[in-house]
C-alpha positions as a Python dict, from the first residue, in 0.01 Angstrom:
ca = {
    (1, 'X'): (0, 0, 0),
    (2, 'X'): (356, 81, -134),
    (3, 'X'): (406, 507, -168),
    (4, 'X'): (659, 425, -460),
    (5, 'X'): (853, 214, -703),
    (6, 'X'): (1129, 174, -457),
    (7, 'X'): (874, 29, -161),
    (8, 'X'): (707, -183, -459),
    (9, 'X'): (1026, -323, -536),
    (10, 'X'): (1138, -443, -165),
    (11, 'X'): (788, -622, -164),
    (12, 'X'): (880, -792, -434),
    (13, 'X'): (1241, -900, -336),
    (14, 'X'): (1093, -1015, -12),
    (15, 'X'): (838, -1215, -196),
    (16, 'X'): (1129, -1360, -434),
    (17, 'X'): (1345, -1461, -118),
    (18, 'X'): (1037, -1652, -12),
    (19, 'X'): (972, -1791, -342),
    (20, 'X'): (1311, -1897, -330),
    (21, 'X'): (1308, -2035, 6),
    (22, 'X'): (1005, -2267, -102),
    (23, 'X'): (1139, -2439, -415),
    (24, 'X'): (1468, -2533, -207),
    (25, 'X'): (1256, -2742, 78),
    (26, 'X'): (1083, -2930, -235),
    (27, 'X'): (1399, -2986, -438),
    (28, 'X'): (1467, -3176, -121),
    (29, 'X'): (1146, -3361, -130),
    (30, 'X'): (1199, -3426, -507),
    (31, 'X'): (1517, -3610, -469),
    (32, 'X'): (1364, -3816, -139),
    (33, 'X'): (1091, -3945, -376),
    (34, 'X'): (1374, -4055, -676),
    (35, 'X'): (1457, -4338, -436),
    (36, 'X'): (1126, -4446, -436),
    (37, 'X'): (1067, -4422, -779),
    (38, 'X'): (1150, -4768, -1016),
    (39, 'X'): (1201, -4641, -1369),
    (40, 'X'): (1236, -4275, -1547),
    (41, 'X'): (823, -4325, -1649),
    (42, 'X'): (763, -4360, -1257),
    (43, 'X'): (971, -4023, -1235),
    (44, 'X'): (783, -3881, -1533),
    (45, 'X'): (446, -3939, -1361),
    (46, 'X'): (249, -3763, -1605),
    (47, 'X'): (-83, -3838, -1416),
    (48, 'X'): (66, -3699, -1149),
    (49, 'X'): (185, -3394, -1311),
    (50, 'X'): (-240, -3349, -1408),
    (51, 'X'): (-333, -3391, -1052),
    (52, 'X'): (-105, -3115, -902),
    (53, 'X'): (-163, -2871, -1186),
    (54, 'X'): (-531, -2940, -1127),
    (55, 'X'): (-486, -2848, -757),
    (56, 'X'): (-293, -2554, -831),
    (57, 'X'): (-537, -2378, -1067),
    (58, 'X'): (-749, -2494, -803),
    (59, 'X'): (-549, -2253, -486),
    (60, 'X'): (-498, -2003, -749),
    (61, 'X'): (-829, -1921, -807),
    (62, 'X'): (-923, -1930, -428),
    (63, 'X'): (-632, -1710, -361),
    (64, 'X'): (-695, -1405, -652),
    (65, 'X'): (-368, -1531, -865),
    (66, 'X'): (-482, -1639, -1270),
    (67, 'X'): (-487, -1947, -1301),
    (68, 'X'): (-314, -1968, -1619),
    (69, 'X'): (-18, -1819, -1506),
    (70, 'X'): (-30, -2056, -1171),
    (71, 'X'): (-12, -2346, -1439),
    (72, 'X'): (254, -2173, -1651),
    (73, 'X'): (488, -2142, -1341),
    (74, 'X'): (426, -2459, -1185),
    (75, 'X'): (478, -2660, -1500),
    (76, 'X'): (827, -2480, -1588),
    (77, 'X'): (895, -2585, -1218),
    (78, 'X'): (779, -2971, -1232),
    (79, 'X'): (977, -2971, -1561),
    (80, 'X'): (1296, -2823, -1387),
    (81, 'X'): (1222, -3095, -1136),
    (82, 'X'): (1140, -3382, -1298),
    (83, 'X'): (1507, -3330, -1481),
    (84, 'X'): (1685, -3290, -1157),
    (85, 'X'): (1505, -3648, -1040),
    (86, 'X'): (1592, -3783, -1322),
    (87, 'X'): (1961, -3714, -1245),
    (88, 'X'): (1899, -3825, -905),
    (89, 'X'): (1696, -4144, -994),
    (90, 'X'): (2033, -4237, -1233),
    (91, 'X'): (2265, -4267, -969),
}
């Protein structure tokens, strides 16, 4: 356990280099699958969306993190995403 704020605050930088590490290798998967993808709905993929927000709260839960905020920062993410494959999918 962290003595003080300073130790508490290198966990969480090391966490947010991680965190930052993670979203980069799926950006890369995101603009893989624009190719793939026919029309903007296809990139939409709002059933998708469902099923990995449904997995998600799923892992949270298993792994101690609320699952509401697990949803919260996975769908600013997939939104963030889905723009950026949209780009993609337009060229």
């Amino acid at each position: 356990m962290p003595e003080s704020l300073d130790e508490v605050r290198a966990g969480i930088d090391a966490i947010d280099r991680e965190l930052v590490r993670l979203p980069a290798e799926r950006q890369g998967l995101v603009k893989a699958a624009a190719g793939f993808k026919r029309d903007e709905d296809a990139v939409r993929a709002p059933d998708r969306v469902a099923q990995v927000i449904a997995k998600v709260r799923a892992e949270a839960e298993g792994a101690g993190l609320a699952p509401e905020v697990a949803e919260a920062v996975w769908r600013a993410m997939i939104g963030a995403f889905i723009e950026l494959e949209l780009v993609e999918h337009r060229r």
